[in-house]
C-alpha positions in Angstrom: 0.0 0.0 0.0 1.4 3.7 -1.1 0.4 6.1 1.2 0.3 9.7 0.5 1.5 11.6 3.3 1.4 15.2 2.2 -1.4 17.0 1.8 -3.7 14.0 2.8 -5.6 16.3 5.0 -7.2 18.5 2.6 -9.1 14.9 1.0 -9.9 13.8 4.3 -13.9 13.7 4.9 -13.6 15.0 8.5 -12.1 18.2 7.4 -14.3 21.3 9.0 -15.7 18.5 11.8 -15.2 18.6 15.5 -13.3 15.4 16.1 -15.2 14.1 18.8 -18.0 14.1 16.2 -16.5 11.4 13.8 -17.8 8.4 13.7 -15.4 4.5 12.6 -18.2 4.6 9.4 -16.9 7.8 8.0 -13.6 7.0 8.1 -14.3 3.7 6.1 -15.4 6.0 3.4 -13.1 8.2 3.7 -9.7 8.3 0.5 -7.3 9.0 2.8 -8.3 6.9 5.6 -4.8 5.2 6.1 -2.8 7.9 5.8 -4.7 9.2 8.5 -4.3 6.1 10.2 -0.5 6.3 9.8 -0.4 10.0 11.0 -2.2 8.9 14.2 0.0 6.5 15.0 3.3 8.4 14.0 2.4 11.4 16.1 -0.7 10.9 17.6 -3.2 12.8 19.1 -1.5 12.4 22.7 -2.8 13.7 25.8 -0.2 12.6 28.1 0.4 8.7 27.3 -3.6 8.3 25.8 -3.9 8.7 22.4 -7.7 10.7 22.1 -10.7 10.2 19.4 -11.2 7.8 16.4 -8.2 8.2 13.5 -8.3 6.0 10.3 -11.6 4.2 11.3 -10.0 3.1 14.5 -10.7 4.0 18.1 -7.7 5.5 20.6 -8.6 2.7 22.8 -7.7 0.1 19.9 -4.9 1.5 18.2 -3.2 2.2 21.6 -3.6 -1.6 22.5 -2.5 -2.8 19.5 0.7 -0.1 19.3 1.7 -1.2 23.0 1.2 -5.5 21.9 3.1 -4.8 18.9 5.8 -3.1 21.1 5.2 0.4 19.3 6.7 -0.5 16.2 5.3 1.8 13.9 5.2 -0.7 10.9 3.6 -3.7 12.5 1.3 -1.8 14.5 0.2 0.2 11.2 -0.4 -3.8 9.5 -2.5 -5.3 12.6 -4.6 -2.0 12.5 -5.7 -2.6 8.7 -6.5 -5.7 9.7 -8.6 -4.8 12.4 -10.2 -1.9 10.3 -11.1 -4.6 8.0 -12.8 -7.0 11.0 -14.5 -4.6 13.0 -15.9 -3.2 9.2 -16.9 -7.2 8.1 -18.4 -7.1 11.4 -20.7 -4.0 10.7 -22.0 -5.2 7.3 -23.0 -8.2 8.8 -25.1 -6.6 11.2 -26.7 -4.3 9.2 -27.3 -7.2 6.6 -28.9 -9.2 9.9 -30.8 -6.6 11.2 -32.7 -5.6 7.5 -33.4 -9.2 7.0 -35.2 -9.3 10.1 
């Protein structure tokens, strides 16, 4: 995957929102989802040693669990958090697809 890593915020579909706002679902739409996922975990949005909101369709809570298993290596933790962009997404559609056949 080729990440563009300059100027990525001006496609981003959060641009304008309040962060706290943002919901995984937007993110999954969003073209420059993993370079904002990258951005997060290369600098973070830090307060103190928490990293705050959801970045790249992940939550703070999960991409600081999977940063601290994968020993904050940048590259491995960036991987395991595709994946589990890609899961917790599967997981979604599936629902929804339960629910409207109900």
């Amino acid at each position: 995957m080729k990440l563009q890593l300059e100027d990525w915020l001006h496609h981003a579909l959060c641009k304008g929102l309040k962060v706290e706002t943002i919901k995984k679902e937007l993110c999954w739409q969003c073209p420059v989802q993993f370079e904002c996922l990258w951005m997060a975990l290369k600098k973070d949005d830090r307060i103190s040693d928490h990293p705050m909101f959801i970045r790249g369709g992940l939550t703070a809570g999960k991409r600081e669990e999977i940063w601290f298993f994968k020993n904050k290596d940048l590259k491995d933790s960036f991987d395991m958090c595709v994946v589990e962009i890609a899961r917790s997404r599967h997981v979604s559609e599936r629902k929804q697809k339960a629910s409207r056949i109900r």
